[in-house]
C-alpha positions as CSV (number, residue, x, y, z in Angstrom):
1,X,209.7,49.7,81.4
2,X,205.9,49.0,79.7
3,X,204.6,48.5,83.2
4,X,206.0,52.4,84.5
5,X,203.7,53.8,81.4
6,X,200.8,52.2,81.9
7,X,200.7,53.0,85.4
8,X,201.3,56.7,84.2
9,X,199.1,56.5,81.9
10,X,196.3,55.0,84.3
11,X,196.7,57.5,86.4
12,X,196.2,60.2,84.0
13,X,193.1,58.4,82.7
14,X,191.9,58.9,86.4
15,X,192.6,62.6,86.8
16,X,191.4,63.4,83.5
17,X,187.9,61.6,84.8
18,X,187.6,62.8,88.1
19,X,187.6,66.5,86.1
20,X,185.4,65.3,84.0
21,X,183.0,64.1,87.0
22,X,184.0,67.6,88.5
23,X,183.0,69.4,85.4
24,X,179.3,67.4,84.8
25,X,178.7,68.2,88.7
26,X,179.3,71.9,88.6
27,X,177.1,71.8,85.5
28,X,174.2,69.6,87.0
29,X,174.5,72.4,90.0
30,X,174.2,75.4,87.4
31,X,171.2,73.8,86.0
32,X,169.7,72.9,89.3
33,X,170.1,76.4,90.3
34,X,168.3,77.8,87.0
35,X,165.7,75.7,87.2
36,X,164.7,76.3,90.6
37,X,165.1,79.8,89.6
38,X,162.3,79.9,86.8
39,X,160.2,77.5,89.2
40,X,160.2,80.6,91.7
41,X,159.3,83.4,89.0
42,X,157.0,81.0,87.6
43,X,155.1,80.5,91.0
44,X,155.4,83.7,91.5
45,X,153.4,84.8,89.0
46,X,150.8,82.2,89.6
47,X,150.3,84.0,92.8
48,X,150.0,87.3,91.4
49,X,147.6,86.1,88.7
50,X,145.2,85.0,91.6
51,X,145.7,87.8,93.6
52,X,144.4,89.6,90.7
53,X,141.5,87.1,89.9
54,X,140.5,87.2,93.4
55,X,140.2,91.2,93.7
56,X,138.2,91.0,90.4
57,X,135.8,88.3,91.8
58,X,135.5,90.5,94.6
59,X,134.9,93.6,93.1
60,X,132.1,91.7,91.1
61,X,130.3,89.9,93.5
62,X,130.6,93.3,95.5
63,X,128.8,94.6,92.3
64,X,126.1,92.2,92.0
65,X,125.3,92.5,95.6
66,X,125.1,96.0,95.1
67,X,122.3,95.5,92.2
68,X,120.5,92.9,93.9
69,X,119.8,95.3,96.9
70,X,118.8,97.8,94.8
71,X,116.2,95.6,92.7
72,X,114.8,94.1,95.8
73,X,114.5,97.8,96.8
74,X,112.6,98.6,93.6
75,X,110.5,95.0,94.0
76,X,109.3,96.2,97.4
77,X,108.3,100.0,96.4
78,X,106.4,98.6,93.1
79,X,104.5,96.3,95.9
80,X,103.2,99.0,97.8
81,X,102.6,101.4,95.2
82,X,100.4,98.3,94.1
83,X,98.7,97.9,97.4
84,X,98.1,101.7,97.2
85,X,96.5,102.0,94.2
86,X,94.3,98.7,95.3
87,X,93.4,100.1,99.0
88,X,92.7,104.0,96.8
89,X,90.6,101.5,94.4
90,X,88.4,100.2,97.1
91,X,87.9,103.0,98.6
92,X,87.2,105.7,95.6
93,X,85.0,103.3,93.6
94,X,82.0,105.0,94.6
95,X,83.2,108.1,93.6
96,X,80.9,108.3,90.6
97,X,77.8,106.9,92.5
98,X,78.4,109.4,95.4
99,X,77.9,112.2,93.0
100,X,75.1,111.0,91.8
101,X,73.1,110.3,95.1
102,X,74.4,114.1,96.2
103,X,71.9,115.6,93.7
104,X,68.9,113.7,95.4
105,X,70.0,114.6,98.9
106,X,70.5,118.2,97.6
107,X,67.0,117.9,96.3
108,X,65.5,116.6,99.6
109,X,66.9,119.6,101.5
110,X,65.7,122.1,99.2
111,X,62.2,120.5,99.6
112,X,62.6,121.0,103.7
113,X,63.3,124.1,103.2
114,X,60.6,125.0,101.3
115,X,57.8,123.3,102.6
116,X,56.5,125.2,105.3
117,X,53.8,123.2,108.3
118,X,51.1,124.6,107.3
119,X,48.5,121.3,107.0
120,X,49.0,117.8,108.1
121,X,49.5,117.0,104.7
122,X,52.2,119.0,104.3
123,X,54.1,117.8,107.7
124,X,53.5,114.5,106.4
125,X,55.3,115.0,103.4
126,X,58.2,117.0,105.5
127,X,58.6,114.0,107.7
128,X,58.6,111.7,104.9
129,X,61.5,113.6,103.6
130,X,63.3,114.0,106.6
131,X,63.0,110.4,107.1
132,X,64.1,109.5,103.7
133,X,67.0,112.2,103.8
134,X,68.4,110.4,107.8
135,X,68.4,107.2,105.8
136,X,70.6,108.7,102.7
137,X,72.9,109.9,105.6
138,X,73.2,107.1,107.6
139,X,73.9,104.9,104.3
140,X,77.3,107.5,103.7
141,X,78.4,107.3,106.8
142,X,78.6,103.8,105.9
143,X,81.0,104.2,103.2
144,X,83.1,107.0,105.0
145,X,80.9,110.0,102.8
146,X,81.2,113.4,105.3
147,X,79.1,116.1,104.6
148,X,81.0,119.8,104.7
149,X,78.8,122.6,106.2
150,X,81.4,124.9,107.1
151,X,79.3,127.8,108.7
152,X,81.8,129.9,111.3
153,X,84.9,128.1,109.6
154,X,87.9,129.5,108.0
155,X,87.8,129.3,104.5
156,X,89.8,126.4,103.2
157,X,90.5,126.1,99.5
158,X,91.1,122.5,99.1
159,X,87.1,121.7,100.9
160,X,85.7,125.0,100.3
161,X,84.4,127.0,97.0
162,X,84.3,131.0,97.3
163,X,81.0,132.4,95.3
164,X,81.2,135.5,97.0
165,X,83.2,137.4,98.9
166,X,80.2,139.6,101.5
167,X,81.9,143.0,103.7
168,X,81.1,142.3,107.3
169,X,82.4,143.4,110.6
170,X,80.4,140.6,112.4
171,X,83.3,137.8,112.1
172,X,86.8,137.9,110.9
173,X,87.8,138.3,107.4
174,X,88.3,135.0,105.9
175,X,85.4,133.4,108.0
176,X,82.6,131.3,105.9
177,X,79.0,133.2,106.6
178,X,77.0,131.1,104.5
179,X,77.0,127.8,102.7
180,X,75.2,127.8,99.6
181,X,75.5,124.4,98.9
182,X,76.8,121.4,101.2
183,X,80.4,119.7,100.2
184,X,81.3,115.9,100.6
185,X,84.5,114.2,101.3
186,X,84.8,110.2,100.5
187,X,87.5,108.7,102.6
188,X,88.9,111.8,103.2
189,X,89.3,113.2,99.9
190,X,86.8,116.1,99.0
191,X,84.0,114.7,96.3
192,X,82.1,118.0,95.6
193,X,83.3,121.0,97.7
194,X,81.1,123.4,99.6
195,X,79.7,126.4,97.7
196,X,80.2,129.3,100.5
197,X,80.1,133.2,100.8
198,X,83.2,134.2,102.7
199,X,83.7,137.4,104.7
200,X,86.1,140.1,104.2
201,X,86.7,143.2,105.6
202,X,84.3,146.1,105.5
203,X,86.1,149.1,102.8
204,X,86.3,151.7,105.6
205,X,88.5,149.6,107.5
206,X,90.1,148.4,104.6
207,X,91.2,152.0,103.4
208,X,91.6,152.8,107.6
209,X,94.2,149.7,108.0
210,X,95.8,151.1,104.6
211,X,96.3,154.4,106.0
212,X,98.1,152.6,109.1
213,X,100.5,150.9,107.1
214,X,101.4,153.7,105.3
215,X,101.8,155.9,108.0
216,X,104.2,152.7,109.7
């Protein structure tokens, strides 16, 4: 009689565990499931976070390019600005010494033009002059020094300084008759410019080209 309970009882004992093993599986699978959930949000989000961080680096480095080229830009257009201003240096540092030589060479061609042959001494001291004055030009050749004598040319403002303005029908209005005193370009760039009368129109054709206009 003992021996039909305790079997009974036995085999409740193993049904009761075998729930109980049921129960801690299903369990163990629930949290195996939530973990592996947050695992996958939490990776997620690792991605997402360098996804972000990468597009920022990118954006940056993108930037700093961008200001490198533009100093290296700058950093080349400072260089030859510099180079300029030397090469302009070199070559316009006689400025000061030119001008001063033009009022001997202005003064040698006055006297030419005033001494007149009329004794040996006098031709003597012509050619002297004219020797001394060849020299003076060959030495600004030299150095790049043109002389302006603009006789026949159109009158140009930035080589050429009106005194006068003289009516003649000879040459066309605007054309340089005379040249008062000679101009001088160093390198290019004028260093005194030439004192010139310039022709204009004579009045009667002045007031006769008025008439035509007004008549047009």
């Amino acid at each position: 009689m003992n021996t039909d309970q305790d079997v009974s009882e036995i085999e409740e004992s193993a049904v009761l565990q075998d729930e109980n093993n049921e129960l801690e599986t299903d369990a163990d699978g629930s949290v195996s499931d939530a973990s592996g959930s947050e695992d996958e949000q939490v990776s997620q989000v690792s991605v997402d976070e360098l996804t972000q961080q990468l597009v920022a680096a990118q954006e940056e480095a993108a930037s700093n390019w961008d200001k490198a080229l533009r100093v290296q830009a700058e950093m080349e257009n400072i260089k030859r600005r510099s180079q300029k201003d030397i090469e302009n240096a070199h070559k316009f540092a006689l400025v000061d010494f030119a001008k001063e030589l033009l009022t001997v060479i202005d003064s040698l061609e006055l006297g030419l033009q005033a001494v007149a042959e009329s004794s040996p001494e006098i031709a003597k001291i012509r050619e002297g002059n004219e020797l001394t004055l060849k020299q003076f030009q060959s030495v600004f050749s030299k150095f790049s020094i043109e002389t302006v004598d603009p006789v026949g040319e159109k009158f140009d403002p930035e080589k050429h300084q009106a005194m006068v303005m003289q009516e003649t029908a000879d040459v066309e209005p605007n054309t340089i008759v005379t040249v008062f005193q000679k101009g001088y370009l160093l390198n290019g760039r004028v260093l005194r410019p030439a004192m010139v009368i310039v022709a204009k129109a004579p009045s009667s054709e002045v007031e006769k080209n008025e008439e035509n206009d007004n008549s047009d």
